[in-house]
HTML snippet that shows the backbone in 3Dmol.js (N, CA, C, O; Angstrom):
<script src="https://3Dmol.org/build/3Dmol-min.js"></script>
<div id="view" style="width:600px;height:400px;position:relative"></div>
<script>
const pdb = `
ATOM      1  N   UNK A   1      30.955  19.242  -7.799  1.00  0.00           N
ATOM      2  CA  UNK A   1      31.577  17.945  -7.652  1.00  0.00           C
ATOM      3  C   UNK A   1      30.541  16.861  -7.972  1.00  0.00           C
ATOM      4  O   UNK A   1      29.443  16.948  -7.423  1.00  0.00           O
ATOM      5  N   UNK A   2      30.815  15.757  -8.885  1.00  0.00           N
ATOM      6  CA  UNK A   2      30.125  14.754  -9.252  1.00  0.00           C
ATOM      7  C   UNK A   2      29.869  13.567  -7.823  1.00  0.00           C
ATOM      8  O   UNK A   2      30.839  12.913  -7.442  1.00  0.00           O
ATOM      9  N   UNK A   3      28.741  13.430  -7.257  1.00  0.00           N
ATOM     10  CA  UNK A   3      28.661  12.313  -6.523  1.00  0.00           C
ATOM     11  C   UNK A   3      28.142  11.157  -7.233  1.00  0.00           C
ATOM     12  O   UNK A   3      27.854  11.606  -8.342  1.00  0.00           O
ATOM     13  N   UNK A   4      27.930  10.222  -7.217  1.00  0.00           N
ATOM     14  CA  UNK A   4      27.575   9.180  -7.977  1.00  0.00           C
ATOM     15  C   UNK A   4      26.425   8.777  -7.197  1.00  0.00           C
ATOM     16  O   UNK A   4      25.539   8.269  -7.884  1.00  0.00           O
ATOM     17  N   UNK A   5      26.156   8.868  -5.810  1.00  0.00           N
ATOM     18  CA  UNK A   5      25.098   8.469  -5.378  1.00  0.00           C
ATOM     19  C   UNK A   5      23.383   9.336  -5.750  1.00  0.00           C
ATOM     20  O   UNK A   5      22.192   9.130  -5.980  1.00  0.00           O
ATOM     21  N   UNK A   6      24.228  10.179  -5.610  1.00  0.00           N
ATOM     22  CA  UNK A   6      23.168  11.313  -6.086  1.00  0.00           C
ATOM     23  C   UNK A   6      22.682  11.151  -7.534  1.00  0.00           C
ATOM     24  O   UNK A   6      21.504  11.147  -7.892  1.00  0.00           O
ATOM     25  N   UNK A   7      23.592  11.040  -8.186  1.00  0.00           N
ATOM     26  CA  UNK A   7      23.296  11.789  -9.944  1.00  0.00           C
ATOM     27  C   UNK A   7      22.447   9.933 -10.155  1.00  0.00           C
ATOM     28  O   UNK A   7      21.288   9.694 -10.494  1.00  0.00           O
ATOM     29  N   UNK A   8      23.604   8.897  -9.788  1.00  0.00           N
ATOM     30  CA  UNK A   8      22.432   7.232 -10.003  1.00  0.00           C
ATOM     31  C   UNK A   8      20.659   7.937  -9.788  1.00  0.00           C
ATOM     32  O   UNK A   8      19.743   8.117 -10.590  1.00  0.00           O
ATOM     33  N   UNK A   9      20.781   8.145  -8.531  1.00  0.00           N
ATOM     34  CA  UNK A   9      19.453   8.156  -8.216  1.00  0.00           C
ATOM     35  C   UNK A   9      18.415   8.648  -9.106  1.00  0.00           C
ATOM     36  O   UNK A   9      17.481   8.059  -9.650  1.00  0.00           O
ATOM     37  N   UNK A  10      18.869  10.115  -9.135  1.00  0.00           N
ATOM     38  CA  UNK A  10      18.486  10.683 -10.071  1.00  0.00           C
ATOM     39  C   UNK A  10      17.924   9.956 -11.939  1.00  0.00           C
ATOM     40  O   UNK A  10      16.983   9.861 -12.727  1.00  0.00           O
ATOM     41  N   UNK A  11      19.401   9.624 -11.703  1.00  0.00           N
ATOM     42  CA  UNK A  11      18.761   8.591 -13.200  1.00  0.00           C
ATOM     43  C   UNK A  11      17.945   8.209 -13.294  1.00  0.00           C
ATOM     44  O   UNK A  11      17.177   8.569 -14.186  1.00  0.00           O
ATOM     45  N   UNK A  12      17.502   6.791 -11.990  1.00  0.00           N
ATOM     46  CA  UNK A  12      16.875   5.985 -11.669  1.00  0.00           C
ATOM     47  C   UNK A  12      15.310   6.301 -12.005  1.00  0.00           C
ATOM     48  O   UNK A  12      14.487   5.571 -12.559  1.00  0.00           O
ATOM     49  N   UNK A  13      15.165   7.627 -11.491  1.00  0.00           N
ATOM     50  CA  UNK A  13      13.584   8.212 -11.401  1.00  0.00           C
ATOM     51  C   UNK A  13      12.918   9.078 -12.403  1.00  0.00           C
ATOM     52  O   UNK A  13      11.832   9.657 -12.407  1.00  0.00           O
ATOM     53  N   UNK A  14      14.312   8.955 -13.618  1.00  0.00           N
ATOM     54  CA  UNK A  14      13.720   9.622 -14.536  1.00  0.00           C
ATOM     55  C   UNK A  14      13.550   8.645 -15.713  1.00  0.00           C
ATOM     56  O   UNK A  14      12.716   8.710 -16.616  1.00  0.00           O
ATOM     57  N   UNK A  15      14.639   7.605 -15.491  1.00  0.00           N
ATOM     58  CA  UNK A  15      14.273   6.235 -16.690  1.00  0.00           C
ATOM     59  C   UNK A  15      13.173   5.895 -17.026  1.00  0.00           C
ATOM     60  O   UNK A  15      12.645   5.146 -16.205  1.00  0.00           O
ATOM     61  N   UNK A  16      12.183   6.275 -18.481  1.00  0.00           N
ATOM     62  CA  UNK A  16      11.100   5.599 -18.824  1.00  0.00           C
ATOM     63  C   UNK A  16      10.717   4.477 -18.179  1.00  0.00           C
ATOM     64  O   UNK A  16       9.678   4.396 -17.523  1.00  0.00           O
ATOM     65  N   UNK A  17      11.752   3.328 -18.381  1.00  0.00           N
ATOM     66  CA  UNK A  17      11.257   2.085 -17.937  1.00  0.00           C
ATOM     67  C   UNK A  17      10.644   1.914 -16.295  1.00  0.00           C
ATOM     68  O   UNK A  17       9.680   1.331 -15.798  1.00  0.00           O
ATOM     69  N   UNK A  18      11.836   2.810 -15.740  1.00  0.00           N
ATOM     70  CA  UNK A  18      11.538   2.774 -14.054  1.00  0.00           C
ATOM     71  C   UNK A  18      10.060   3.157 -13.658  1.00  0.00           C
ATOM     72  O   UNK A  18       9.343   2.547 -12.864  1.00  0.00           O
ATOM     73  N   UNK A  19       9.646   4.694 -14.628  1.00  0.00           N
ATOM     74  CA  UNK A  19       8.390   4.620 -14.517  1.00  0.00           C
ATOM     75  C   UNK A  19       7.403   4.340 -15.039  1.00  0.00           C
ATOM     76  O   UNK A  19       6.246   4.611 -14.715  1.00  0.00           O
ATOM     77  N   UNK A  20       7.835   3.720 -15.971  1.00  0.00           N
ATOM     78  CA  UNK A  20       6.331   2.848 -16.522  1.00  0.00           C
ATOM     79  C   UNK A  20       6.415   1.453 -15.438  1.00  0.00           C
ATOM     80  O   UNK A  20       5.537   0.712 -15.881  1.00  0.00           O
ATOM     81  N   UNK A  21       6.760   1.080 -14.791  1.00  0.00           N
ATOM     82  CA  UNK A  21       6.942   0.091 -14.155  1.00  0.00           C
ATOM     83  C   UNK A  21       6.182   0.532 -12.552  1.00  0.00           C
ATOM     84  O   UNK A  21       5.653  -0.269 -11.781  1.00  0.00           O
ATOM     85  N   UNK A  22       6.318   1.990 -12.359  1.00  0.00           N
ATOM     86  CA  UNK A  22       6.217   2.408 -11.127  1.00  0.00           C
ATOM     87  C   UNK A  22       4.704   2.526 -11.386  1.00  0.00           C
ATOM     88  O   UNK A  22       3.974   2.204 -10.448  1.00  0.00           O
ATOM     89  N   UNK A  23       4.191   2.903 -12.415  1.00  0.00           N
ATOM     90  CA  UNK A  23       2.936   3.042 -12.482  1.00  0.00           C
ATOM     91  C   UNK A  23       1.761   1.882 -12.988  1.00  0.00           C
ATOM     92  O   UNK A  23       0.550   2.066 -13.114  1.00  0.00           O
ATOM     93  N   UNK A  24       2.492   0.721 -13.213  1.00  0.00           N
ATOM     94  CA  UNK A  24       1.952  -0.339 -13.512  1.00  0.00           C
ATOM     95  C   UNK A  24       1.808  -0.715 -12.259  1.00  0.00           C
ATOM     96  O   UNK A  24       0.597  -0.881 -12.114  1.00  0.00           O
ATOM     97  N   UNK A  25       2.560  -1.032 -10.888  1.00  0.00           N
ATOM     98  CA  UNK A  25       2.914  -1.340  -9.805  1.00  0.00           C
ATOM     99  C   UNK A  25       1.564  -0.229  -9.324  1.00  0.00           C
ATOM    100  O   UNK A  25       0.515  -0.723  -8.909  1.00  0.00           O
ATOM    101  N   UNK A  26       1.695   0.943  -9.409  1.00  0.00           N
ATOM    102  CA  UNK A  26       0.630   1.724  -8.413  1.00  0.00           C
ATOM    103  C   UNK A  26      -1.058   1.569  -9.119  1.00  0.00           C
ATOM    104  O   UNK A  26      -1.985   2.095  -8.503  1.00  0.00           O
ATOM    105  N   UNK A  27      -1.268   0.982 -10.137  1.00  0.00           N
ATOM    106  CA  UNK A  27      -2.466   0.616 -11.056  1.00  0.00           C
ATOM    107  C   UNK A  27      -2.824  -0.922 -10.670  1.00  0.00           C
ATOM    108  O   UNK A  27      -3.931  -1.388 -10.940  1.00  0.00           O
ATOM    109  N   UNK A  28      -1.671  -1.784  -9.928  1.00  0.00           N
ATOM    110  CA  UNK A  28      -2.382  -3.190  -9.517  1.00  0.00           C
ATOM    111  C   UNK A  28      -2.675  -2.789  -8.466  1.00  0.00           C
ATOM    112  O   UNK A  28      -3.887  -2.640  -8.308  1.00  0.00           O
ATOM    113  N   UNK A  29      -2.084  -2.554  -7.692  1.00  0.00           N
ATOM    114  CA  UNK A  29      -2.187  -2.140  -5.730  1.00  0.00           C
ATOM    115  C   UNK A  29      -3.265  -1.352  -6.255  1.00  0.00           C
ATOM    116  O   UNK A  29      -4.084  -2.041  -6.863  1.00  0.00           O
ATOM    117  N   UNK A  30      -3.590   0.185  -6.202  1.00  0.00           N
ATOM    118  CA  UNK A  30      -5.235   0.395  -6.321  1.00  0.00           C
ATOM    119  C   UNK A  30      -6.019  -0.092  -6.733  1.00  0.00           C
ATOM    120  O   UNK A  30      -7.130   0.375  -6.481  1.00  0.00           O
ATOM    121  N   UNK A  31      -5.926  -1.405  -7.676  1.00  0.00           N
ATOM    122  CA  UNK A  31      -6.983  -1.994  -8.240  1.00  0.00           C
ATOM    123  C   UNK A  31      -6.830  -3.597  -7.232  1.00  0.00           C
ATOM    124  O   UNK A  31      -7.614  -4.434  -7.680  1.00  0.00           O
ATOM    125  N   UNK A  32      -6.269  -3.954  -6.411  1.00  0.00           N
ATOM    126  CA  UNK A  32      -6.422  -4.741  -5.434  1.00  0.00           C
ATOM    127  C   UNK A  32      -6.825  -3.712  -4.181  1.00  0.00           C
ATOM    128  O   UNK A  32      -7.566  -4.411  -3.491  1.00  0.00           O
ATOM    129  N   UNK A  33      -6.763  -2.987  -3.823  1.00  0.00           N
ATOM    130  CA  UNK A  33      -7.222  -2.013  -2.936  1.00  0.00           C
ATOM    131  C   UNK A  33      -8.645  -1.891  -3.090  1.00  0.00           C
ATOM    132  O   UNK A  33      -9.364  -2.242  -2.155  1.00  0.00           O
ATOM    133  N   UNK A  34      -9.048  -1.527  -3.944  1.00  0.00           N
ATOM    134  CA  UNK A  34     -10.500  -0.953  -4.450  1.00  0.00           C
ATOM    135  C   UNK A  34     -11.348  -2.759  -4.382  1.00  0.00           C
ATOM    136  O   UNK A  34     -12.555  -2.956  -4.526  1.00  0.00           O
ATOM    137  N   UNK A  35     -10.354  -3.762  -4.147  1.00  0.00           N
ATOM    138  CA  UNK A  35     -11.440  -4.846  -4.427  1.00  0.00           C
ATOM    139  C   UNK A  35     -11.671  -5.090  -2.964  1.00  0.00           C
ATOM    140  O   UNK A  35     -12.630  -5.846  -2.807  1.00  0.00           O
ATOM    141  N   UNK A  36     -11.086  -4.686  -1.786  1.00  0.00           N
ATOM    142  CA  UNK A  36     -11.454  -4.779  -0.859  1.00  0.00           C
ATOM    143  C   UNK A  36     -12.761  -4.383   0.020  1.00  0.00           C
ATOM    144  O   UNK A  36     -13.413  -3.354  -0.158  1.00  0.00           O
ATOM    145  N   UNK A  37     -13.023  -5.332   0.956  1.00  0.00           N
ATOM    146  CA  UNK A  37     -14.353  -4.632   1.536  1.00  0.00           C
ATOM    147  C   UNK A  37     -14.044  -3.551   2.382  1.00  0.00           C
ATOM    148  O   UNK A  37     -12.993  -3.461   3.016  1.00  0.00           O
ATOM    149  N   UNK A  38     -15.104  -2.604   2.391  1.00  0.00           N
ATOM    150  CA  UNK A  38     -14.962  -1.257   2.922  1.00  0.00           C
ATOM    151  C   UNK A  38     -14.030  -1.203   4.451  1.00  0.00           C
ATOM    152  O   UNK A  38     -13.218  -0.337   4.775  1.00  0.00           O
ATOM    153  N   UNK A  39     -14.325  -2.066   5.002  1.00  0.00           N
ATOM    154  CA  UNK A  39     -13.957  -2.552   6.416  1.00  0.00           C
ATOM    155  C   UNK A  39     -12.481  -2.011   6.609  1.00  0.00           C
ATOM    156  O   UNK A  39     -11.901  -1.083   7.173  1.00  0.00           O
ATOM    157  N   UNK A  40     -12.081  -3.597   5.475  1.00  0.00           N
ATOM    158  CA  UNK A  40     -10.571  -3.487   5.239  1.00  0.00           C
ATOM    159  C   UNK A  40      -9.665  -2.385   4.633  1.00  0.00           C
ATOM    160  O   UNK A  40      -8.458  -2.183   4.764  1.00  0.00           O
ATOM    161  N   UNK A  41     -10.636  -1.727   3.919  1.00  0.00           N
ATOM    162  CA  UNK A  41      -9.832  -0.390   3.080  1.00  0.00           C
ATOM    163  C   UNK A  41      -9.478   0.243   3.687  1.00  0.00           C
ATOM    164  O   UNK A  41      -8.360   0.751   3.774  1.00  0.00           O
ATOM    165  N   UNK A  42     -10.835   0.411   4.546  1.00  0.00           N
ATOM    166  CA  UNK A  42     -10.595   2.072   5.508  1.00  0.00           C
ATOM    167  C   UNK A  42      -9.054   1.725   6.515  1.00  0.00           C
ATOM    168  O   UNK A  42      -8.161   2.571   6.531  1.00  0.00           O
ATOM    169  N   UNK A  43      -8.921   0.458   7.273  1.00  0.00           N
ATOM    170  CA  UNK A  43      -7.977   0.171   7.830  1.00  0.00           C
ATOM    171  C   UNK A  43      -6.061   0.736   7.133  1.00  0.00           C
ATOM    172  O   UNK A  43      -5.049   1.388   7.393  1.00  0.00           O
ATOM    173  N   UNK A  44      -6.672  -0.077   6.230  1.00  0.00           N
ATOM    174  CA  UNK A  44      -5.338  -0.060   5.686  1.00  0.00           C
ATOM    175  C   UNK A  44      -5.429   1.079   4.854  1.00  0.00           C
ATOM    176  O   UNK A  44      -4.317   1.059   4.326  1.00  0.00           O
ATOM    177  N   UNK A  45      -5.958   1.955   4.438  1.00  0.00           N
ATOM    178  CA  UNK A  45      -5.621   3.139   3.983  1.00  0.00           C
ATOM    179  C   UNK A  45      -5.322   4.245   5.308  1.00  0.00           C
ATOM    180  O   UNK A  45      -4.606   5.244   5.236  1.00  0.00           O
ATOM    181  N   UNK A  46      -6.018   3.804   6.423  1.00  0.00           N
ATOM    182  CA  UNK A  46      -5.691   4.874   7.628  1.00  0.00           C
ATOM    183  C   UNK A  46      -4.011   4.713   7.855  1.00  0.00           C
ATOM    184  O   UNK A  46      -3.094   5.530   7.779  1.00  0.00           O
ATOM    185  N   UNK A  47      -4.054   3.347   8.150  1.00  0.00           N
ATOM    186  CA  UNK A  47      -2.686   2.788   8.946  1.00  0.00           C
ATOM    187  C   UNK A  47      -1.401   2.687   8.094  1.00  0.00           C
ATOM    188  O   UNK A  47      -0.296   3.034   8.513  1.00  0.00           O
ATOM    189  N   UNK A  48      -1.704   2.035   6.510  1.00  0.00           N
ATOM    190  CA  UNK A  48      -0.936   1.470   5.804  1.00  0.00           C
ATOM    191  C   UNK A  48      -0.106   3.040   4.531  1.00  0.00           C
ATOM    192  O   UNK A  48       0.971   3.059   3.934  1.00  0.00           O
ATOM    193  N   UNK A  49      -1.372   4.218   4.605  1.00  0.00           N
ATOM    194  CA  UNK A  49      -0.851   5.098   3.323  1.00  0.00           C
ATOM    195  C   UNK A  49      -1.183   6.641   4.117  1.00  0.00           C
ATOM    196  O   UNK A  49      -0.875   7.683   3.539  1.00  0.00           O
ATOM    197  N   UNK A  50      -1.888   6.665   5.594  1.00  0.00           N
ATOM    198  CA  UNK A  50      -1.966   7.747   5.882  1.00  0.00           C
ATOM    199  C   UNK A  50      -1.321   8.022   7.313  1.00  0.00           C
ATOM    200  O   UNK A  50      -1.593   9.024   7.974  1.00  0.00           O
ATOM    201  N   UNK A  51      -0.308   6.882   7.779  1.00  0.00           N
ATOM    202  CA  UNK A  51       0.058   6.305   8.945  1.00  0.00           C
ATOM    203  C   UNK A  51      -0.647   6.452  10.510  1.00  0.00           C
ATOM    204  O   UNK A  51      -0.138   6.504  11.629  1.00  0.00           O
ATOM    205  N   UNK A  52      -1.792   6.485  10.125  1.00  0.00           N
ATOM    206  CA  UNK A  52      -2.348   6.799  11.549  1.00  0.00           C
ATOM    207  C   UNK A  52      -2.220   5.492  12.375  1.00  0.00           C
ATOM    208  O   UNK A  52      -2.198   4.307  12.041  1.00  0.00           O
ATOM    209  N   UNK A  53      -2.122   6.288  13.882  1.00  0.00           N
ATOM    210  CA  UNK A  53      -1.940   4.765  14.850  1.00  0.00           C
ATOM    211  C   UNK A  53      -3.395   3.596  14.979  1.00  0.00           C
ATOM    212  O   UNK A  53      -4.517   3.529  14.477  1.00  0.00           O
ATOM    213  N   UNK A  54      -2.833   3.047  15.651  1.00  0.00           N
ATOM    214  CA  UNK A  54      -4.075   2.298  15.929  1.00  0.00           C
ATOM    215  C   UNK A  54      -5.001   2.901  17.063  1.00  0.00           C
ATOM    216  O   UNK A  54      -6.183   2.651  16.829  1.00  0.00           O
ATOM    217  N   UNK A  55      -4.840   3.475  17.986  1.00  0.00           N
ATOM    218  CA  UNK A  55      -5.601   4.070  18.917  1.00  0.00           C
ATOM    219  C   UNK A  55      -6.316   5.427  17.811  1.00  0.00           C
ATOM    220  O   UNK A  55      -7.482   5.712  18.083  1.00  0.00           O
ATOM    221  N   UNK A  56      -5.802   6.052  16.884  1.00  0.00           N
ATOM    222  CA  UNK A  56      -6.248   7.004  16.333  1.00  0.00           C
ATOM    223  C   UNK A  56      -7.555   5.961  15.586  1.00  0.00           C
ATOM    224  O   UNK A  56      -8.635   5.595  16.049  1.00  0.00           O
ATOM    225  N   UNK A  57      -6.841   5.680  14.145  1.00  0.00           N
ATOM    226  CA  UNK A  57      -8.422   4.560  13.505  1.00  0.00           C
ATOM    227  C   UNK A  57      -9.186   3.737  14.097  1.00  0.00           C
ATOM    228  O   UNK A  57      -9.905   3.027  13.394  1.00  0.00           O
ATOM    229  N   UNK A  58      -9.231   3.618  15.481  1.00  0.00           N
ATOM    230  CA  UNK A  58     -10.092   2.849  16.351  1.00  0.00           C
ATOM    231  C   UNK A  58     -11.208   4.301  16.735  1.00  0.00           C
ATOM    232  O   UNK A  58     -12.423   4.242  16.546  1.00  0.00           O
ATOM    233  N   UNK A  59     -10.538   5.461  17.256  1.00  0.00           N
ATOM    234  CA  UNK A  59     -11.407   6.347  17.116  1.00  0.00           C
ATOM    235  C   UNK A  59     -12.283   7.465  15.802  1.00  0.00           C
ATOM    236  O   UNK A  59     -13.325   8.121  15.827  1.00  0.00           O
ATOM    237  N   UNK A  60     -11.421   7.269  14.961  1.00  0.00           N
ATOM    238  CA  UNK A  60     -11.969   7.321  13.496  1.00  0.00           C
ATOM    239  C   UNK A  60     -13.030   6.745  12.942  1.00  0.00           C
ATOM    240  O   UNK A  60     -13.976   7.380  12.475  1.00  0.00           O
ATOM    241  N   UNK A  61     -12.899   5.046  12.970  1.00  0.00           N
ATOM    242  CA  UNK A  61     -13.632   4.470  12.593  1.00  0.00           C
ATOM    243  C   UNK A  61     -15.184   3.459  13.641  1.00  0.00           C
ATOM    244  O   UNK A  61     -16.134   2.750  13.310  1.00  0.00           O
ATOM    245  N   UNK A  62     -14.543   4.051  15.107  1.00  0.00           N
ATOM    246  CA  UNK A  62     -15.148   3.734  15.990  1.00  0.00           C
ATOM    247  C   UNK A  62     -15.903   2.426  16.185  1.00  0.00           C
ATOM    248  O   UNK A  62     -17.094   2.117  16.167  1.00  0.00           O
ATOM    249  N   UNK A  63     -14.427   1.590  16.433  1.00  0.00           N
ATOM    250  CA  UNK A  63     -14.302   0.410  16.947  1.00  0.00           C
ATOM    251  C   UNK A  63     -13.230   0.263  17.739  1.00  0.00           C
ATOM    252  O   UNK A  63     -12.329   1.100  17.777  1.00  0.00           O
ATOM    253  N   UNK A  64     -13.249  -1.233  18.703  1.00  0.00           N
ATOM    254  CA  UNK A  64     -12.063  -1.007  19.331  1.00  0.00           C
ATOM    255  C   UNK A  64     -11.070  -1.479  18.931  1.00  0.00           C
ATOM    256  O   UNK A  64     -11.115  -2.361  18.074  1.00  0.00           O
ATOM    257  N   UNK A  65      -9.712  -0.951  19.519  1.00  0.00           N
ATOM    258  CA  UNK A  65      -8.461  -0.987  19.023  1.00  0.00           C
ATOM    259  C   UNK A  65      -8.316  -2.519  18.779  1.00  0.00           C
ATOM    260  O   UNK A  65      -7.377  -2.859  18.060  1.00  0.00           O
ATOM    261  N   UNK A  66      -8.823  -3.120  19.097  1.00  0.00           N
ATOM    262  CA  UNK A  66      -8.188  -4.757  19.015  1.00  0.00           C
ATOM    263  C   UNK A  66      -9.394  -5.367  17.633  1.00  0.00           C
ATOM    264  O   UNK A  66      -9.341  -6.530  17.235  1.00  0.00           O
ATOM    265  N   UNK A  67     -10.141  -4.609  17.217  1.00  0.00           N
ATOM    266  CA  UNK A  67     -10.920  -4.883  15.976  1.00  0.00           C
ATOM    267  C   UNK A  67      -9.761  -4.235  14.486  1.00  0.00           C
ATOM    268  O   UNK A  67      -9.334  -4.836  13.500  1.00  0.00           O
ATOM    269  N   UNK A  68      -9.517  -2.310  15.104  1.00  0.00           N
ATOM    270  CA  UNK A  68      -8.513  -2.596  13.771  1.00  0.00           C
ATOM    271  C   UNK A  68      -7.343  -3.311  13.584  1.00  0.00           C
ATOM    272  O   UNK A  68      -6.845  -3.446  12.466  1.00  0.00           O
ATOM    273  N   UNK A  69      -6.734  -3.912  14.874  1.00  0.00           N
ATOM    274  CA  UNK A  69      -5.535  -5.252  14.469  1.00  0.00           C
ATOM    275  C   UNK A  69      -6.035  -6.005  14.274  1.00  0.00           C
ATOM    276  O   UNK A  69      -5.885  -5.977  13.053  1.00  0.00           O
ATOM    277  N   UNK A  70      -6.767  -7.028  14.487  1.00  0.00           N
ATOM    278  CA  UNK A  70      -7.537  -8.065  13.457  1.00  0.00           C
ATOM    279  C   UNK A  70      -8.118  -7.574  12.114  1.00  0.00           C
ATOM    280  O   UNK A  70      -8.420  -8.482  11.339  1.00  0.00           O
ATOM    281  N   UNK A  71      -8.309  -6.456  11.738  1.00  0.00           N
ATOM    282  CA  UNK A  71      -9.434  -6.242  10.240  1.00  0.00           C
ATOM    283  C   UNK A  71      -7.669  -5.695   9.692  1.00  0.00           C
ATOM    284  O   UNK A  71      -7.201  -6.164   8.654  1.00  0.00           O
ATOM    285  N   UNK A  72      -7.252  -5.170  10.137  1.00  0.00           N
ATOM    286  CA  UNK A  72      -5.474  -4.872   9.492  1.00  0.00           C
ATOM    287  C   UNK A  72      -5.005  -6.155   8.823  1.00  0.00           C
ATOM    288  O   UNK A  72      -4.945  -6.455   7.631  1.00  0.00           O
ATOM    289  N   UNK A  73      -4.675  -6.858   9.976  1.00  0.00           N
ATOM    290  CA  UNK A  73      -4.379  -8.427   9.607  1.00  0.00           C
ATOM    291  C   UNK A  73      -5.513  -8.889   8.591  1.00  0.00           C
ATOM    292  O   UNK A  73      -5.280  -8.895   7.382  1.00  0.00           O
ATOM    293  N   UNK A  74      -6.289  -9.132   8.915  1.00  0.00           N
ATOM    294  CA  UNK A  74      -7.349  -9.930   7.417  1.00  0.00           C
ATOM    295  C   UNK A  74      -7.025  -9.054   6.420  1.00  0.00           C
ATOM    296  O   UNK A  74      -6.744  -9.666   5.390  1.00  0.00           O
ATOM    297  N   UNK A  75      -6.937  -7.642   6.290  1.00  0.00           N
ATOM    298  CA  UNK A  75      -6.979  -7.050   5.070  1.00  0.00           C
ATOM    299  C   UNK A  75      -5.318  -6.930   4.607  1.00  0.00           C
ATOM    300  O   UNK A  75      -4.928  -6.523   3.513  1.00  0.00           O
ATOM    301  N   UNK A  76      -4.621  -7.310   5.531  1.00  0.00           N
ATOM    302  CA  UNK A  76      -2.640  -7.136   4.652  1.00  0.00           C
ATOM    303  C   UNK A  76      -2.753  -8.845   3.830  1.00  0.00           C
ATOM    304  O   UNK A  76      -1.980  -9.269   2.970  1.00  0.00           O
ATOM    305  N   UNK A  77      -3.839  -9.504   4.367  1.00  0.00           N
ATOM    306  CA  UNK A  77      -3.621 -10.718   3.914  1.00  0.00           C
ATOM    307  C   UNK A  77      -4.228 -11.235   2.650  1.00  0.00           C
ATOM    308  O   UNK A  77      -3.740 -12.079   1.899  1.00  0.00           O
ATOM    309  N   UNK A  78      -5.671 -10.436   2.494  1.00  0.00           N
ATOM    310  CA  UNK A  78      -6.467 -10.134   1.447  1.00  0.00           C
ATOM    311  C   UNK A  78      -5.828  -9.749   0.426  1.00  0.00           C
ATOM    312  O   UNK A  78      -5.741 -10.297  -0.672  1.00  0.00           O
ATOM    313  N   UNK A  79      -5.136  -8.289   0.987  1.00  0.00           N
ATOM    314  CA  UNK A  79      -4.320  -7.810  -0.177  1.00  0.00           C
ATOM    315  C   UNK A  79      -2.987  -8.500  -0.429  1.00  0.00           C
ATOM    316  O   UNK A  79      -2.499  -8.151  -1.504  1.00  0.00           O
ATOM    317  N   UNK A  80      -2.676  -8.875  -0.137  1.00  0.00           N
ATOM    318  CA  UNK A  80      -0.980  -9.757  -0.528  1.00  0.00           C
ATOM    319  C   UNK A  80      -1.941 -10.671  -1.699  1.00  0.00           C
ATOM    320  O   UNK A  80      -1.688 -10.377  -2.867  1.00  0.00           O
ATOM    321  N   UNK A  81      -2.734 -11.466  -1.541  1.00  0.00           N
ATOM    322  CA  UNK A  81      -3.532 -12.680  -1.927  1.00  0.00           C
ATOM    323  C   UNK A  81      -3.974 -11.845  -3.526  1.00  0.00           C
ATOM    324  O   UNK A  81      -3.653 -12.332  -4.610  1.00  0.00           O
ATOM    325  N   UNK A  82      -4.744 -10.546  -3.390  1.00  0.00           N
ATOM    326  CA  UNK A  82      -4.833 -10.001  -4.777  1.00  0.00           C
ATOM    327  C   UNK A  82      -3.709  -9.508  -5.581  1.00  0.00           C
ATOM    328  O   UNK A  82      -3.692  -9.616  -6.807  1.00  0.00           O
ATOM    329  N   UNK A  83      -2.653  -8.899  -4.811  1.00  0.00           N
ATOM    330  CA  UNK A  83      -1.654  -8.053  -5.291  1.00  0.00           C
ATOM    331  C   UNK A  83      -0.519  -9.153  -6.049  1.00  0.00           C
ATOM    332  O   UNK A  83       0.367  -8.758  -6.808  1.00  0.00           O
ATOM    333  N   UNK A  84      -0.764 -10.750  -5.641  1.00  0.00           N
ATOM    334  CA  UNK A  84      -0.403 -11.855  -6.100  1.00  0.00           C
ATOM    335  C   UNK A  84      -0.891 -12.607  -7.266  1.00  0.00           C
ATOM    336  O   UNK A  84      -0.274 -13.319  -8.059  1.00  0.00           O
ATOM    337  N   UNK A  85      -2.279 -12.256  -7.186  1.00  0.00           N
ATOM    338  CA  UNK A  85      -2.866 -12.572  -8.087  1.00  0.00           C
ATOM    339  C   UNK A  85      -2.913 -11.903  -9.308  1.00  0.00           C
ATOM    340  O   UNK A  85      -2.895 -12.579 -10.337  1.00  0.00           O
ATOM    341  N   UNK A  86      -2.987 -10.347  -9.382  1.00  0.00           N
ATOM    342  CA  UNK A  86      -3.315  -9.144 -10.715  1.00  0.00           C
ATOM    343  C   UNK A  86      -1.715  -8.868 -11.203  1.00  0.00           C
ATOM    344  O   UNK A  86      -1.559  -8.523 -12.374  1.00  0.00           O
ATOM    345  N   UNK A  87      -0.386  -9.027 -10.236  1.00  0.00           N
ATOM    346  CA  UNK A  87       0.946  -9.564 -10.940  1.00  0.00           C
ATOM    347  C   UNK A  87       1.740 -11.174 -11.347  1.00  0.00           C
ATOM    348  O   UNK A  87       2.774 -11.582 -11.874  1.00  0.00           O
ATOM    349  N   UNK A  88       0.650 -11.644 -10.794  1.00  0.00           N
ATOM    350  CA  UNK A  88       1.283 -13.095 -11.243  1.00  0.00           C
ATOM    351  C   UNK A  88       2.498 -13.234 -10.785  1.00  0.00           C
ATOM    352  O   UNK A  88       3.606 -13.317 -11.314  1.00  0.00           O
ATOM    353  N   UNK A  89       2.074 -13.247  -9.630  1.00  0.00           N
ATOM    354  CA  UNK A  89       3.349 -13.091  -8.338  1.00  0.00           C
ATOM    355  C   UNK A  89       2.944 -14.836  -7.698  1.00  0.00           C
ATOM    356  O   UNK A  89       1.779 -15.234  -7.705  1.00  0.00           O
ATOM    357  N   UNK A  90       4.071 -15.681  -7.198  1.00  0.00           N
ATOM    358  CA  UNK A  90       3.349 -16.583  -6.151  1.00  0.00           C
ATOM    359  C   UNK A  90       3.968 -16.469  -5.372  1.00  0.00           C
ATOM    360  O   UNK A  90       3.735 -17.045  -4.310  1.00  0.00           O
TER     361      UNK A  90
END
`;
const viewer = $3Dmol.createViewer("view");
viewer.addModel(pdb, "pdb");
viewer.setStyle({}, {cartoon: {color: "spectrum"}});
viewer.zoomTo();
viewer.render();
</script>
């Protein structure tokens, strides 16, 4: 039986365009990622792409929990600010 939700999707992720687009998109974000200071990376790569909690990357990176919500915050803000800048986003 044909569903339409299914077979769209499907389309969706195989359309050239979709992924040349998907990979232009994952080539600015690592290259605004990588411009970050180490601080901020480690944060947001723990929290933001490897979902660890905050009580976990506070013991990871061994600081306290109320340092990685402030260096989180400076670094979602850092990165919005580059990821704005390398797409010519405002």
């Amino acid at each position: 039986m044909f569903d339409e939700e299914i077979h769209s999707a499907a389309n969706d992720t195989s359309n050239p365009a979709t992924l040349a687009l998907q990979s232009a998109d994952h080539q600015i974000f690592r290259q605004a990622l990588d411009e970050l200071p180490v601080e901020f990376r480690e944060v947001v790569v723990l929290r933001d792409l490897e979902d660890f909690s905050y009580k976990e990357i506070a013991e990871i990176a061994n600081i306290p929990r109320g340092t990685v919500m402030s260096r989180l915050a400076r670094a979602r803000e850092r990165l919005k600010q580059l990821l704005c800048k390398y797409g010519n986003l405002s």
